[in-house]
C-alpha positions in Angstrom: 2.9 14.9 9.0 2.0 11.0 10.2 3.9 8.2 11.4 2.2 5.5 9.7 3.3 2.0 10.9 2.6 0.5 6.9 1.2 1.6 4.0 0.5 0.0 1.1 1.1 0.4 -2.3 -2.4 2.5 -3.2 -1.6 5.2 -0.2 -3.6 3.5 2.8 -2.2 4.0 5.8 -2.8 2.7 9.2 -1.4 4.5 12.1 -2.8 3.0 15.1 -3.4 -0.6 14.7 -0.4 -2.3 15.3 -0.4 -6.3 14.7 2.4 -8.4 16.2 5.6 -8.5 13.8 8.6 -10.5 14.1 10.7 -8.1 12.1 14.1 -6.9 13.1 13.8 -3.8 11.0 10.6 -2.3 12.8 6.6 -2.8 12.0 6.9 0.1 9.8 6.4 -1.0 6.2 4.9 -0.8 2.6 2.4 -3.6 2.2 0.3 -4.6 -0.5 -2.8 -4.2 1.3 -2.9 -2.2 4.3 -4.5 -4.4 7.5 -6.5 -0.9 9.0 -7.0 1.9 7.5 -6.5 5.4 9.2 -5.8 7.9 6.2 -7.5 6.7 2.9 -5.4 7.9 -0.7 -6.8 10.7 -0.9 -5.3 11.8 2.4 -1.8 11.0 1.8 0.6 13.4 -1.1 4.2 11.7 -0.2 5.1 9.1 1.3 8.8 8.9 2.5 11.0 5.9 3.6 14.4 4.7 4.4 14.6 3.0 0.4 13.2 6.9 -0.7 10.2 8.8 -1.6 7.0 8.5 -3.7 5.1 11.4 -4.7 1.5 10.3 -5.2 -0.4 13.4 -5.2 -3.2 13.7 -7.7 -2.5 9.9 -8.9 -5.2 7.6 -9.0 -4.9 3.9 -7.4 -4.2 2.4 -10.6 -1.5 5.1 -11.0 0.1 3.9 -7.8 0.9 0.7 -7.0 3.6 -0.7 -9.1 2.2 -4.5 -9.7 -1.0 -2.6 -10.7 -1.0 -4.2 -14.2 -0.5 -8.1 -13.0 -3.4 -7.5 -10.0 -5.6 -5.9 -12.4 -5.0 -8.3 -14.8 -6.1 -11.2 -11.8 -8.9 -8.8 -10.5 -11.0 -8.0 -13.7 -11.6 -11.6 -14.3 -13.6 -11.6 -11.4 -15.0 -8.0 -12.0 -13.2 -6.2 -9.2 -11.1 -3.3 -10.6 -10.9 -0.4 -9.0 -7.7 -1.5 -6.5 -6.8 -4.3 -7.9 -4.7 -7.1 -4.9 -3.8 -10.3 -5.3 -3.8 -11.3 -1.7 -2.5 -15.2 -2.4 0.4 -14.2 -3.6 3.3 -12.4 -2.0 5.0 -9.3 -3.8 8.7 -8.9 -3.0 8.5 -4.9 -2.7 12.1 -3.4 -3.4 
């Protein structure tokens, strides 16, 4: 059981490096690339929020993150696949 303070949409999570936030909600989030790395995916199974919970075990990256298709899409053109982020551009998550 962790606390992470984000994780993003492959199953990073970082619980220990917290960065200044100006949120009202809390730091806790789901980001599109996590900015430390504490548990790698294949240390997280579930990962539960206040919007719900995913259930990631035994899915690969490409499996996980829902704006896999546009990132990878982006990503092989330069020949970088296996995680595929678009760091320019900001993803609305649900």
């Amino acid at each position: 059981m962790n606390t992470p303070l984000e994780v993003d949409i492959y199953g990073h999570a970082n619980s220990t490096n917290a960065l200044g936030k100006n949120d009202p909600t809390g730091i806790s989030c789901i980001v599109p690339f996590a900015s430390h790395v504490d548990q790698t995916e294949h240390d997280l199974d579930v990962v539960v929020t206040d919007q719900g919970l995913a259930d990631i075990c035994g899915l690969s990256p490409r499996k996980r993150a829902k704006y896999y298709d546009r990132a990878l899409h982006e990503c092989m053109k330069r020949g970088a696949g296996h995680e595929p982020h678009m760091l320019r551009v900001r993803v609305a998550m649900p």
